[in-house]
N, C-alpha and C positions, 0 to 999 in steps of 0.2 A: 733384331737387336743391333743398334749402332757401334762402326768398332773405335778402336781407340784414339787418340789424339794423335798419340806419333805409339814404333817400337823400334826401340835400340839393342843393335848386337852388341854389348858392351865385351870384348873378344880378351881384355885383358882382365877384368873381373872373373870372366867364365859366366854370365850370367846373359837373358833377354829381361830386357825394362822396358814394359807396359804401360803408359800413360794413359787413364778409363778417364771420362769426362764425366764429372760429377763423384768420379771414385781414389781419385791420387795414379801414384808411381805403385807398381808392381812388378816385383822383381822376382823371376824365375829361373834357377839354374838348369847346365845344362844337360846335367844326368837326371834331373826331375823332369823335363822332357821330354828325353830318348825315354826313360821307364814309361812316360804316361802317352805313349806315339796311338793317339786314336784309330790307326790304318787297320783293316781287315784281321791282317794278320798278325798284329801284337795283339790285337781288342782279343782275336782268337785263344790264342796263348793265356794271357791272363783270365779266360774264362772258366779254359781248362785245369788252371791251379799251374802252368809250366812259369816261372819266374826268367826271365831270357835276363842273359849278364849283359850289362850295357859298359862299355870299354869305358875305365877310367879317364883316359884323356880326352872323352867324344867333344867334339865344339860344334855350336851351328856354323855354317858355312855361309849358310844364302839364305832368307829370309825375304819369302814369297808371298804377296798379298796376295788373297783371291777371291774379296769381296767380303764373302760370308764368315772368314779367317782368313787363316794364314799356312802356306806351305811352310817347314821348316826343314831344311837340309841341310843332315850332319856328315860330320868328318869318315865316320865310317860306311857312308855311302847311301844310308837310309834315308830316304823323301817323299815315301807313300804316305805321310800320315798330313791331312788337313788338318787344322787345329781351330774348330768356329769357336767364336767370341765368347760363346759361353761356355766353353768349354775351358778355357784358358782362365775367365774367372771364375771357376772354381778350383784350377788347381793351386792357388796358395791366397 
């Protein structure tokens, strides 16, 4: 799967915007993020039924291509989670 045109930390919004070619602008905030963090150990957690609280002010920080997605790292310290392309379009 090919990734997107561009992605923008839009940091005053509170949102990442997703430009998919052939798909439009996709705007994802960034508590629907930290909740959906594909890494080991949230995928864990949510398997389990554990709900983890994601801190009201969390922001991305740094926003890491890595071919097949995307690193995203947030304010509260957390950047295990890769995010593949299709994974990101499906969540919104």
């Amino acid at each position: 799967m090919s990734g997107p045109r561009s992605i923008d930390n839009r940091r005053a919004a509170r949102l990442v915007e997703i430009d998919w070619p052939g798909r439009g602008i996709q705007r994802l905030n960034y508590l629907q993020l930290r909740a959906a963090c594909p890494c080991s150990t949230c995928r864990a957690s949510r398997l389990r039924g554990v709900e983890e609280v994601t801190p009201v002010g969390v922001a991305v920080v740094q926003v890491n291509l890595q071919g097949y997605g995307v690193q995203l790292v947030f304010s509260d310290g957390h950047d295990r989670g890769i995010y593949p392309w299709a994974y990101l379009k499906g969540l919104g």
